[in-house]
C-alpha positions in Angstrom: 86.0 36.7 -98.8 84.8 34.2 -96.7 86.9 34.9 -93.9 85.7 38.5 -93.9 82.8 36.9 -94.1 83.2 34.7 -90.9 84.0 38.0 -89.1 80.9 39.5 -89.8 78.9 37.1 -88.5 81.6 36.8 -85.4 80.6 40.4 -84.8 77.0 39.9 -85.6 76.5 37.2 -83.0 78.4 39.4 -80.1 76.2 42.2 -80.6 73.0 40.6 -80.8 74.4 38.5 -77.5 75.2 41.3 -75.6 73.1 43.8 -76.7 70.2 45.0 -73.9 66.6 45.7 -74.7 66.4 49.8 -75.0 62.5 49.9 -73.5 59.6 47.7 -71.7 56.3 46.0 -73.2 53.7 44.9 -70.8 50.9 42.7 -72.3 48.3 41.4 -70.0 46.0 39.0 -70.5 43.0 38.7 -67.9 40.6 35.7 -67.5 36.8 36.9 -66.5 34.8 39.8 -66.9 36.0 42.6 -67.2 34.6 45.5 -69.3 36.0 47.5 -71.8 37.6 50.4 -70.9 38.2 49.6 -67.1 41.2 51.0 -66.0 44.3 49.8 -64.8 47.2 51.8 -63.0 50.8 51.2 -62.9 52.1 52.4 -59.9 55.7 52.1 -57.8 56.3 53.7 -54.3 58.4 56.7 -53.5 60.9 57.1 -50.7 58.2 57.5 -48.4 57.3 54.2 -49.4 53.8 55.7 -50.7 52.1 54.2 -54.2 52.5 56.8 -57.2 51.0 56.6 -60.6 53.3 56.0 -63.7 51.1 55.3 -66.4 47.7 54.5 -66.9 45.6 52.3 -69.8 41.7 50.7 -70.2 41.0 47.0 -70.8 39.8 46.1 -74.3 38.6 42.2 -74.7 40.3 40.9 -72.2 44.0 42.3 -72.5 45.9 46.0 -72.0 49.1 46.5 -72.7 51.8 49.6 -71.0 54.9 50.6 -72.4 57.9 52.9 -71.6 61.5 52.6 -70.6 63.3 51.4 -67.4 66.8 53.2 -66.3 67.2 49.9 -64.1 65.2 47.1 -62.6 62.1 48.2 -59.7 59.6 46.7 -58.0 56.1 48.2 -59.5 52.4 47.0 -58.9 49.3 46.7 -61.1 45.9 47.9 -60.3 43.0 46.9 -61.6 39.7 49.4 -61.3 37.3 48.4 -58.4 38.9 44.7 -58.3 40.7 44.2 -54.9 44.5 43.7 -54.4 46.9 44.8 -56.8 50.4 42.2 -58.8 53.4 42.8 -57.8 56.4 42.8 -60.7 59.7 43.7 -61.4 59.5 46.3 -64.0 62.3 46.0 -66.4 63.2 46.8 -70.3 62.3 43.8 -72.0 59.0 42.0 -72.8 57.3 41.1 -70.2 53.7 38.5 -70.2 51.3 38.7 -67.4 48.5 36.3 -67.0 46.0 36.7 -64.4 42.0 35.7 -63.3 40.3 38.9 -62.5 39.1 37.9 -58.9 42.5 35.6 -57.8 45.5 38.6 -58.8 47.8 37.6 -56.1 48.4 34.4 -58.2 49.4 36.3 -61.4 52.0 34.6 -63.6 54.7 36.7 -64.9 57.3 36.0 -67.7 59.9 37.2 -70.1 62.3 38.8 -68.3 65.1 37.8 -66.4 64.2 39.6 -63.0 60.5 38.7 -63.8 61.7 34.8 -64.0 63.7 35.5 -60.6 60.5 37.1 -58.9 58.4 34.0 -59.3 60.7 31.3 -58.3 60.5 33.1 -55.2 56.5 33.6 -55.0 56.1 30.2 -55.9 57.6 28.6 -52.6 56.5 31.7 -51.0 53.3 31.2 -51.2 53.6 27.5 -50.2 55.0 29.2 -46.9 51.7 31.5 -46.3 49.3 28.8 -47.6 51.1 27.2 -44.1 50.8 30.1 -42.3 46.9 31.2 -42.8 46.3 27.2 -41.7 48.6 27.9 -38.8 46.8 30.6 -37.9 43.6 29.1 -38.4 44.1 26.3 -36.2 45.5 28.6 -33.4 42.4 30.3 -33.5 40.0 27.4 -33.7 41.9 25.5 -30.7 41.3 29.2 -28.9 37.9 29.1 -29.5 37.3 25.6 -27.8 39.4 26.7 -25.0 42.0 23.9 -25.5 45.1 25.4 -23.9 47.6 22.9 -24.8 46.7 22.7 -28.1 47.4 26.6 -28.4 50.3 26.5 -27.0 51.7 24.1 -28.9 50.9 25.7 -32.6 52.4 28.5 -30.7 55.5 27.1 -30.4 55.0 25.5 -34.0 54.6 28.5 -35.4 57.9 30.1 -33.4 60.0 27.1 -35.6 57.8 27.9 -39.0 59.2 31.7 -38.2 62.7 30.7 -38.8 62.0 28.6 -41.6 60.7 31.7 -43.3 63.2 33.7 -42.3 65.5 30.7 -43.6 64.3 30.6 -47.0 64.4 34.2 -47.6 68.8 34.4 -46.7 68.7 31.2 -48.3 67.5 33.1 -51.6 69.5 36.1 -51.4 72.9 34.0 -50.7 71.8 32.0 -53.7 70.3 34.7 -56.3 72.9 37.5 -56.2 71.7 38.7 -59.4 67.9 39.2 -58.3 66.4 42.5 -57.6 64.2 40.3 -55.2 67.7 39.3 -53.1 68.2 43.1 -52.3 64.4 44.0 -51.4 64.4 41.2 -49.2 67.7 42.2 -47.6 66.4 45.6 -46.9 63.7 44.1 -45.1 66.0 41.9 -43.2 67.6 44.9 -41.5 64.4 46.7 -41.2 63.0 43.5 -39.0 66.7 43.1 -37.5 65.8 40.0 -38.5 69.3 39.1 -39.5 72.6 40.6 -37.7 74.3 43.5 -39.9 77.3 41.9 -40.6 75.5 39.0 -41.8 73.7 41.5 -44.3 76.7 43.0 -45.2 78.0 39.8 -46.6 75.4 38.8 -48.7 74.9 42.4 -49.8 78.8 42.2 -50.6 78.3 39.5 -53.3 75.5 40.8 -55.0 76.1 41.4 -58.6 77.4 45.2 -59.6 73.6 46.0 -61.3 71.8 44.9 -58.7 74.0 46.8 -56.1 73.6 49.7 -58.4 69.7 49.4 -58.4 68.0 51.7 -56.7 67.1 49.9 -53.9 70.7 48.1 -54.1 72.3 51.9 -53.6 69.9 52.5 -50.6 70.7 49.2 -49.2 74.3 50.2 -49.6 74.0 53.6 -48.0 72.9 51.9 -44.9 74.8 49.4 -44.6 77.4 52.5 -44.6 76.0 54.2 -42.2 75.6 51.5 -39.9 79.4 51.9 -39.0 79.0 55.2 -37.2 75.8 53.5 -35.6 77.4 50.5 -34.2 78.2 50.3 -30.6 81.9 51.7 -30.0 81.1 54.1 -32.6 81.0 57.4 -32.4 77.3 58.9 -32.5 76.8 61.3 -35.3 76.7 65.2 -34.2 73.4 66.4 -35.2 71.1 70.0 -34.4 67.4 70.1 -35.5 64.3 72.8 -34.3 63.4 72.3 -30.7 59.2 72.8 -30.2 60.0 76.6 -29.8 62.1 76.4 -33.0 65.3 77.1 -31.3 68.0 74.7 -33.0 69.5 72.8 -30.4 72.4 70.3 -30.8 73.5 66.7 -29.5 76.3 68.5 -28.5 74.5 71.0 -26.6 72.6 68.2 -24.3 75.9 65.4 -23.9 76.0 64.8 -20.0 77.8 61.6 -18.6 75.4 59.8 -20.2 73.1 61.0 -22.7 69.9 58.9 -24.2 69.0 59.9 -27.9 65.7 58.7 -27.9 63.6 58.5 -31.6 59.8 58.5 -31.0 56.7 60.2 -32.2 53.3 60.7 -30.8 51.9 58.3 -33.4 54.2 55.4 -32.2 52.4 53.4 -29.5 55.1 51.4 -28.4 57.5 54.7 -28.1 54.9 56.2 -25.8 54.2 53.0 -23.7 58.0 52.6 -23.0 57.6 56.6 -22.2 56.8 56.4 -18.3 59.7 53.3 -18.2 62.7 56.7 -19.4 61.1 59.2 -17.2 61.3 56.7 -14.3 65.1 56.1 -15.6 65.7 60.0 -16.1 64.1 61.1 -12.8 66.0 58.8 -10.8 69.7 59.4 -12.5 69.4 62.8 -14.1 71.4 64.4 -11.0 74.0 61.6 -11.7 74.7 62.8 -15.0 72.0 61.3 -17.0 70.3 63.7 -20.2 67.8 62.5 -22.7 67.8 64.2 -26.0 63.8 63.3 -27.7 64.2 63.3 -31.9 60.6 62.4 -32.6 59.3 61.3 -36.2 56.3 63.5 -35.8 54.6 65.1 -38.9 52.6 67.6 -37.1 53.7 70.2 -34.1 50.6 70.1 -32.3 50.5 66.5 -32.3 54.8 66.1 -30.8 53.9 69.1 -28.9 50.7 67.5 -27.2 52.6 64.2 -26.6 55.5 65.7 -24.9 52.9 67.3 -22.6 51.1 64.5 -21.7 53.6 61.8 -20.6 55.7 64.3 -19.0 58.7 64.1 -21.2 60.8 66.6 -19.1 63.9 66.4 -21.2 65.1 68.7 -24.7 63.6 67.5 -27.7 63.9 68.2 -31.9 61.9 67.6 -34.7 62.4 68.5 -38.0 58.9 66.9 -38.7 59.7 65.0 -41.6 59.4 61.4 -40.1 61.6 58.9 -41.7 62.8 61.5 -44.0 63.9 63.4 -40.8 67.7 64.1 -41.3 68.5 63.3 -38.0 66.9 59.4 -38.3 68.6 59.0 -41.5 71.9 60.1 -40.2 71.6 57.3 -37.7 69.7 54.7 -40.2 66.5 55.1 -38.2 63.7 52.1 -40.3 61.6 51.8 -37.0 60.9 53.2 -34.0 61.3 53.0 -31.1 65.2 53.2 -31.2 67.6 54.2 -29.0 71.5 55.5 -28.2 73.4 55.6 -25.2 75.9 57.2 -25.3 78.9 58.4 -22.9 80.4 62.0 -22.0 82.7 61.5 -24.6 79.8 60.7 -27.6 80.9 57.0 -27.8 77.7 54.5 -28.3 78.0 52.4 -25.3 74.7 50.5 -25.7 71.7 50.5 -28.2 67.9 49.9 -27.8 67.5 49.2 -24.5 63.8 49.3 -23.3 62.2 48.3 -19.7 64.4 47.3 -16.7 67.3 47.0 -19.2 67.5 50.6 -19.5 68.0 51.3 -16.4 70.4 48.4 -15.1 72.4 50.2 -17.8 72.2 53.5 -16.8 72.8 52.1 -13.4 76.2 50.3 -14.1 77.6 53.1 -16.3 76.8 55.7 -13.6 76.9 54.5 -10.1 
């Protein structure tokens, strides 16, 4: 009897060890006035990276309280009504505190949950980094203000070194946190900055745990990092058609001369039209050599690509599917920012990427004369 008995509490302890919560609590606490029944919004983003409501509840002496279910861990936000700023957490099945002062929210404390736990180790040092940066900045400005050159310069350069400690601490993190939902949002945005080279991405996001790879941003992350390899240069650029202006579909492999520029832009993007006058200069001088330019813009609205196209005298073929980043043709070739560019030979292999100003063309000079 007793050793059955031993079993059963052998069995009892591996289940309750191992066994995950099956839904989420939030219970809030807020310091200063705030009346009953103000509202306050959960909200995540979508893959447009736009705020949508989940859930909403109403303040009552000084607490709320949201509940649900999470199919795996995601960055979410809470809103307060008419109060500025908003608390980012990571929402995840468990029971999670939050503890905030109605007019300072971005110093929120958070607790409970594993990923929760995670999320404000890193707030804690990171806001020790923009505490820095705002008195950085400061000083610049005040040194500006009295005209004292060297003093500017200086922070300048004092700032350039801060930079990489930031940058720093944040691979620092991910290489040391391979189970935190935080690790892959900051790797994301890594490779969004280019702050980081891929394959140095690629090797933290290779020792991530399995959940958080399976996350949804983890998947994402993963997707691009996949795609990457037909993007690299040496690759081979992916064959693509999409609507032209007069909604003829045209493909890359329709356009391919010698060399052919696949340029991602939109009327919206002020950099992409300021480098504009720099590619027709380029395309004037070597289209008879063999150089086409093939225009994807991330436009939303015809009349507004269409006007654009006019006005800097963008001579070459262009498509749109007008979706922006959700155009098919920038997520084929991992497209995060623009502008961004391909060059590419007669034979579709990526020969050089991104090129802008007299770059460009010493490129398309060497390749072509």
């Amino acid at each position: 009897m007793r050793k059955i008995f031993a079993i059963t509490l052998g069995i009892l302890f591996f289940v309750s060890c191992n066994s995950k919560p099956e839904g989420f609590t939030i219970n809030a606490k807020v310091t200063g006035e705030l009346d009953n029944g103000t509202n306050v919004y959960l909200k995540t983003t979508d893959s447009l990276n736009q705020l949508i409501d989940i859930d909403t509840t109403t303040v009552q002496d000084g607490t709320f309280s949201f509940a649900g279910a999470q199919s795996s861990p995601q960055l979410h936000y809470i809103f307060v009504e008419s109060n500025r700023g908003n608390i980012p957490f990571i929402l995840e099945n468990g029971d999670i505190d939050l503890r905030f002062q109605k007019d300072s929210m971005n110093y929120a404390r958070l607790k409970g949950t594993p990923q929760n736990e995670l999320f404000m180790n890193f707030l804690g040092e990171s806001r020790k980094l923009s505490e820095r940066a705002r008195s950085m900045q400061n000083d610049m400005r005040n040194a500006a203000q009295q005209q004292d050159t060297a003093t500017v310069t200086s922070l300048r350069e004092e700032y350039i070194e801060f930079q990489d400690e930031v940058k720093t601490f944040n691979v620092d993190f991910a290489k040391e946190n391979p189970n935190a939902l935080i690790s892959v949002l900051i790797l994301g945005n890594l490779m969004l900055n280019k702050s980081l080279p891929n394959d140095e991405i690629k090797a933290i996001y290779k020792a991530l745990t399995p959940e958080m790879k399976q996350s949804d941003p983890g998947v994402k992350l993963g997707e691009q990092l996949d795609k990457i390899k037909t993007t690299e240069i040496g690759g081979i650029a992916p064959e693509f058609s999409a609507p032209t202006p007069n909604g003829e579909l045209l493909a890359l492999s329709d356009v391919k001369g010698k060399l052919t520029l696949i340029d991602f832009w939109a009327a919206w993007c002020r950099p992409c039209r300021a480098e504009n006058p720099n590619i027709v200069s380029v395309y004037n001088k070597y289209h008879d050599k063999g150089l086409n330019v093939i225009g994807v813009s991330l436009d939303a609205r015809a009349e507004d690509w269409k006007k654009a196209i006019e006005n800097d005298g963008l001579a070459w073929n262009h498509i749109s599917n007008l979706k922006r980043f959700q155009d098919p043709v920038a997520q084929l070739y991992n497209i995060n920012a623009i502008p961004a560019a391909f060059l590419i030979d007669e034979n579709g292999v990526i020969v050089a990427k991104d090129l802008r100003g007299p770059a460009l063309e010493q490129k398309v000079a060497e390749l072509l004369n």
